[in-house]
C-alpha positions in Angstrom: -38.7 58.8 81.5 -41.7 56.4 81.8 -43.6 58.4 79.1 -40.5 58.6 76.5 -40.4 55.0 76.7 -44.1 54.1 76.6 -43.8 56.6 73.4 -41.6 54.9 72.1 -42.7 51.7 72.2 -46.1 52.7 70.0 -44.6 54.5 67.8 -42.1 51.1 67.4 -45.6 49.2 67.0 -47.0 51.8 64.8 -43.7 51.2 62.5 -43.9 47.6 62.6 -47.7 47.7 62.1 -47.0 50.0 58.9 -44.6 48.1 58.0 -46.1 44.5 57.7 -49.1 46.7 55.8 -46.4 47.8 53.4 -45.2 44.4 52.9 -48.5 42.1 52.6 -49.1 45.4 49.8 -46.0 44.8 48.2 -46.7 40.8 47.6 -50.4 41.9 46.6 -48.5 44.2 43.8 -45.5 42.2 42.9 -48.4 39.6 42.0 -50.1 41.6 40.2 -47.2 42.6 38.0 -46.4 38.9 37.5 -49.8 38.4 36.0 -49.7 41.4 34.0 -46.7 40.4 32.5 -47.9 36.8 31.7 -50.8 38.3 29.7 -48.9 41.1 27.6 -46.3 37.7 26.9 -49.2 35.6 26.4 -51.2 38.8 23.5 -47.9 39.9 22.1 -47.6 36.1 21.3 -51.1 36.5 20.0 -50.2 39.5 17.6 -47.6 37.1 16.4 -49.9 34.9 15.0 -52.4 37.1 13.5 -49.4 38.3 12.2 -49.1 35.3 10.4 -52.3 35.5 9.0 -53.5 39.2 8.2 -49.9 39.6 6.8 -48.9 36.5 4.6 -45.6 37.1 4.0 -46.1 40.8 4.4 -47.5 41.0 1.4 -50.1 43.8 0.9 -53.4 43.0 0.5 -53.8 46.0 -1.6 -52.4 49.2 -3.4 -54.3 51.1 -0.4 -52.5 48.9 2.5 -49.4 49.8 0.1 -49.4 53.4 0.5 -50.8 53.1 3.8 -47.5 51.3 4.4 -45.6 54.6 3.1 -45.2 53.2 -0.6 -45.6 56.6 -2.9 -43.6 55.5 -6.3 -46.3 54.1 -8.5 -45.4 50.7 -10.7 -45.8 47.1 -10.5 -46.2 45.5 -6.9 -47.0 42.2 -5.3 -50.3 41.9 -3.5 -52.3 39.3 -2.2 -56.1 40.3 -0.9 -56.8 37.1 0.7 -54.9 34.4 2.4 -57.3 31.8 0.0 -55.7 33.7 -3.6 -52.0 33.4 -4.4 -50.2 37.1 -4.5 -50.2 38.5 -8.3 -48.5 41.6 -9.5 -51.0 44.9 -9.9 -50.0 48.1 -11.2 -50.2 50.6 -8.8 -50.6 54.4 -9.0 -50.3 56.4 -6.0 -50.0 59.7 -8.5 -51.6 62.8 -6.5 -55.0 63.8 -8.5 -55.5 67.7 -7.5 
């Protein structure tokens, strides 16, 4: 009887040992996650802004960054190659040449 309860008392101490371990862990990760999602919040507002430049308007810079886009009828589109230049009007042709 002595020994079951000497037994159990270390493996109660073990538990609670364990335990705290597994809590302290858990702040050190719940932290961790916080911080992680500050920086994605802080780059995907980031994106937005370079966005805002490397896209004016979502105007292509190009008939490449056109098809690149999936645009495949050829004819007259916007473009703008620089955020310096107004957009003009280019005629593309994204005709296949075998």
């Amino acid at each position: 009887m002595v020994v079951l309860c000497c037994t159990y008392q270390n493996d109660n101490l073990n538990l609670h040992s364990q335990n705290q371990e597994l809590a302290t862990e858990n702040d050190i990760l719940r932290n961790k996650v916080g911080n992680l999602e500050t920086r994605v919040n802080k780059l995907e507002s980031d994106v937005l802004e370079l966005e805002k430049i490397v896209i004016p308007g979502k105007i292509a810079a190009s008939c490449q960054e056109l098809h690149d886009r999936g645009v495949r009828e050829s004819g007259s589109y916007q473009i703008r190659p620089t955020i310096d230049i107004e957009p003009f009007y280019v005629h593309c042709d994204f005709r296949m040449v075998v």
